[in-house]
C-alpha positions, 0 to 999 in steps of 0.5 A, a space after each residue: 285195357 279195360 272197359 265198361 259199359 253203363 246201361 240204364 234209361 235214367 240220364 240222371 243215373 247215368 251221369 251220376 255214376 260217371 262222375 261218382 267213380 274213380 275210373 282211373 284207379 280200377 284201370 277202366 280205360 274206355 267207358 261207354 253209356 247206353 239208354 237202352 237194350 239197341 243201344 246197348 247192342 250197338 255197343 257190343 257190336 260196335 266198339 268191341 268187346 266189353 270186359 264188364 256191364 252194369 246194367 239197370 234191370 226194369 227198363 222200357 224197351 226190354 229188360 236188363 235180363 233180355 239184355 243179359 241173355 243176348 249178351 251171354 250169346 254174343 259175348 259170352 266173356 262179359 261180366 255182368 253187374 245188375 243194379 235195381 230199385 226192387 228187391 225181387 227175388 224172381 229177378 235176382 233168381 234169374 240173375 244168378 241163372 243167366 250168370 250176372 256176377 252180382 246184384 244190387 240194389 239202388 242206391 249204392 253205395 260208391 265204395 261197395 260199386 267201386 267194390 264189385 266193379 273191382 272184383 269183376 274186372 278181376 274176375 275177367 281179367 282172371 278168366 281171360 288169362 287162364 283161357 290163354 293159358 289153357 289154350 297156349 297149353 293145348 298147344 304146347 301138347 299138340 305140338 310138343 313133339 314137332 318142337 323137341 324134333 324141332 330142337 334136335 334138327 336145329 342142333 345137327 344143322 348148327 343154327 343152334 351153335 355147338 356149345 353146351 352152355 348154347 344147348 341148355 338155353 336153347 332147350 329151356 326156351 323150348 321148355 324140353 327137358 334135357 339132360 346135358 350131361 348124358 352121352 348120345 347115340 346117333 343111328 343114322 337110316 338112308 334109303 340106297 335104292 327103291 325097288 321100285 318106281 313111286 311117286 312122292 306121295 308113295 314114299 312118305 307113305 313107307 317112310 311113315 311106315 318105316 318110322 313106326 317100325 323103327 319105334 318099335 324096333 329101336 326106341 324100345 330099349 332105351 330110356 329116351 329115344 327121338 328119330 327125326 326125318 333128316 333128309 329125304 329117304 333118311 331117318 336119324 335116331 338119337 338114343 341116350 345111353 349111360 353104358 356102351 359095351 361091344 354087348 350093346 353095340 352087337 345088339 343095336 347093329 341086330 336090330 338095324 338089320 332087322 329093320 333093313 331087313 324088313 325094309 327090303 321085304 315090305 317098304 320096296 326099298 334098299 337100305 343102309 345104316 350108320 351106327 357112330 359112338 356115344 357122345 355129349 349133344 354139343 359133339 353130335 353135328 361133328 359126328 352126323 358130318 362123318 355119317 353123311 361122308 361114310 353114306 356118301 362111301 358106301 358105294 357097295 351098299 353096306 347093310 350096317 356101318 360103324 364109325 369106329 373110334 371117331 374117324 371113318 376108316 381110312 382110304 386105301 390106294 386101288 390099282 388103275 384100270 388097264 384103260 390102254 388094254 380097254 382102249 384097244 377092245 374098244 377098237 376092235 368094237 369088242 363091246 361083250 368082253 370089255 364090259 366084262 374086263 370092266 365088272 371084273 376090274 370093279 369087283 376086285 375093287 369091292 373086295 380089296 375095300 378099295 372102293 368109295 365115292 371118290 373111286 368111282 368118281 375117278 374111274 368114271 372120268 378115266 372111262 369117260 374120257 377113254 370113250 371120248 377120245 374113241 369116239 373123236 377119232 371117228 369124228 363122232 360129237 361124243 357129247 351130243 351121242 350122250 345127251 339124250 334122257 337115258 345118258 343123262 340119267 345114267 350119268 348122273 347115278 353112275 357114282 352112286 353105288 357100283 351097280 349104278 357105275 357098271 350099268 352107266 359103262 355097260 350102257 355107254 360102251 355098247 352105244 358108243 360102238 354101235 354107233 361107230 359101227 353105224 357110222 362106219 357102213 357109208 352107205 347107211 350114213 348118207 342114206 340117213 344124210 339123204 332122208 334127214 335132207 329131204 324130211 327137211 327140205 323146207 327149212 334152212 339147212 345148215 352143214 352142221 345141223 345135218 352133222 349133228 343129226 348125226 353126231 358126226 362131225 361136219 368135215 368128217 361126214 363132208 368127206 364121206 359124203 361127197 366120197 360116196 356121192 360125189 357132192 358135199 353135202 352144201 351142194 346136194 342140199 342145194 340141188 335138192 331144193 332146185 329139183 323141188 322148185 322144178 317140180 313145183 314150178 311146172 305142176 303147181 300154180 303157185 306164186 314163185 315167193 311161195 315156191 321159194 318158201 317151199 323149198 327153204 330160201 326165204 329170200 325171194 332175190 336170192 331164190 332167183 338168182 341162184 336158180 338162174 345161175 343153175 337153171 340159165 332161166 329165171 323161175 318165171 322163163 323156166 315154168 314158161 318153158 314147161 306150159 310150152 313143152 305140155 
């Protein structure tokens, strides 16, 4: 679309050019007319932008080149043709400062108008698209490398599919220049463990830092190097390589120990790197699967692993926990010396390189079942003694690494024996049973919230409890209730519903009944009773 816009006081002059131009033939979709410099302004203001103006210079309400500089402000694309009856020089002088494409003089020709009309809508069209370009350019420059890590990351992920055909025509449309022949190496860097506690901001600050480090350290030494930012806490470099040789591969694993080496020194964090094999882009997302399945095993937290020949070494079989062995410690409440027959168990498995994630989460369910039964047969609610914060989370990171397995059992099997042990002096129970009832009097005790406070189960602690007191707990919490509703009502003048309230019976018929069935006196007879005996 173009368009132009016509400005002269003269009606007769502006008709006349109207109708004298094939407007058709220059592309000018949208012509405009104005009498004047406000009208003129009006335009600008009002339809849009104005590709080209042909503007009369001397008119009444202010010159054309008082239009022109306005119009140089406000639009400064425009291209401007001034047309005049005087062939002034200080006109044409000013012209040619305030950057009019040209200026003629009236009358004009059509063919030589229709001329410089021609050059000048071609002049901005040229204009307009070289600024385009200079701007997509920009671009382009300032966000070249998001769109190559860009490319990289849509190749591991597979949303650019694993052909090489695919890769190529992704990486034009991207305008990357890219070698499909060439063989690549991929590094892969995952932060194990922070030596400390951060918080997000924190650790993208030593991730940055750590990348800087690595591009100094890696990238160096090859011809092309890209890292990307593949998970949190994991940095994945691709290094292109034309020979490998033990040399290089010796040499690339000293430089990732020097930078998991400078990670536990200045980033506060434990590291770990996975080294694989040259190979062509379309095998590379293959390949960054057996990366994260030999992360995922690296429980022992490895400095530098290799993939060697294509496959992550093979699993060995791990001799089974003495769980019955354990079990029996665990009965005798030998808390010390079964945490340290467990450490022992797992650090003959690190040796023996029996251990994985698939190990640990295998030895972590035997244990954990060998602890609930345990806890099972003291009538102890095992999922509720472990489903506080703490437990929660060491639960959670137990088959992470085995440091995190032997502080989750360390953790668990001293809780659980403490608390059999706690369970098992009676009197310490009911007193809990007791101060737990009475804190919460006020509300609808049920048997087997007053349990769970406990982590008992309810029918255990109903033995234990009416053994020791000679009620159930049902019946003690009743006559605790009635005890109150007594006290309230010979002390206190407060109404019986409010009283009943007090107490934890919401229903006010009910309160009534059960106290007469106790006390052989309605609520009312018995506070009688007490105003009688004061």
């Amino acid at each position: 679309m173009t368009s132009v816009l016509i400005v002269d006081d003269e009606l007769h002059a502006v008709q006349g050019i109207k109708s004298a131009i094939d407007w058709g033939k220059l592309g000018v979709t949208d012509l405009y007319t104005a009498y004047n410099i406000e009208q003129a302004k009006e335009c600008f203001t009002g339809q849009g932008p104005i590709d080209v103006m042909l503007c009369d210079i001397e008119m009444p309400m202010g010159t054309g080149l008082e239009l022109l500089a306005w119009v140089k402000e406000h639009a400064s694309d425009t291209e401007s043709i001034f047309l005049t009856c005087h062939a002034d020089f200080n006109y044409a002088k000013q012209a040619v400062q305030l950057g009019s494409f040209d200026y003629l003089l009236k009358p004009v020709p059509i063919p030589e108008l229709e001329d410089v009309i021609g050059k000048a809508i071609q002049k901005k069209a040229e204009h307009t698209e070289k600024s385009k370009f200079s701007q997509y350019g920009q671009y382009w420059v300032q966000h070249q490398p998001f769109v190559i890590e860009r490319f990289w990351l849509d190749l591991l992920n597979r949303t650019i599919p694993s052909q090489r055909e695919a890769i190529k025509q992704a990486a034009e449309e991207r305008n990357i220049i890219f070698t499909e022949h060439k063989k690549y190496l991929p590094v892969w860097f995952v932060v194990k463990q922070w030596h400390k506690e951060l918080n997000a901001r924190d650790e993208k600050i030593l991730e940055y830092a750590f990348r800087n480090a690595a591009e100094e350290v890696l990238l160096s030494d090859y011809d092309y190097g890209q890292l990307l930012s593949w998970s949190r806490g994991g940095l994945f470099a691709i290094l292109s390589v034309d020979a490998w040789s033990e040399r290089e591969s010796g040499r690339l694993k000293q430089q990732c120990e020097q930078l998991i080496d400078l990670c536990r020194q200045y980033f506060y964090c434990e590291m770990s790197c996975y080294i694989a094999y040259p190979e062509y882009p379309e095998k590379l997302p293959a390949i960054s699967d057996e990366l994260r399945m030999l992360d995922r095993n690296n429980v022992t937290f490895e400095k530098v692993m290799l993939l060697h020949g294509g496959q992550p070494a093979p699993d060995k079989p791990s001799a089974a926990p003495e769980l019955l062995k354990w079990s029996i410690l665990l009965q005798d409440n030998q808390s010390e010396k079964l945490c340290h027959e467990i450490a022992q168990y797992l650090d003959l498995m690190v040796k023996q390189g029996n251990v994985n994630a698939s190990a640990l989460h295998q030895f972590h369910q035997d244990l954990l079942q060998m602890i609930y039964s345990f806890l099972h047969g003291k009538g102890i609610h095992a999922h509720r003694l472990f489903s506080d914060e703490q437990s929660v989370e060491k639960a959670g990171n137990a088959v992470r690494s085995v440091k995190e397995t032997l502080s989750w059992c360390i953790f668990i099997v001293h809780k659980a024996i403490e608390h059999v042990q706690a369970s098992s002096r009676t009197e310490t129970v009911v007193d809990r049973v007791r101060a737990y009832i009475l804190q919460h009097l006020d509300n609808e005790l049920t048997r087997e919230e007053i349990a769970k406070s406990i982590f008992l189960n309810p029918d255990y602690l109903d033995r234990m409890f009416k053994k020791n007191v000679g009620l159930t707990v049902t019946e003690y919490v009743l006559e605790q209730r009635l005890q109150m509703a007594k006290h309230l009502l010979c002390h206190t003048s407060l109404p019986v519903s409010a009283i009943a309230t007090q107490v934890g019976i919401t229903n006010f018929s009910y309160f009534s009944r059960i106290f007469k069935k106790n006390m052989n006196q309605n609520p009312l007879e018995y506070r009688q009773s007490c105003l009688k005996t004061d």
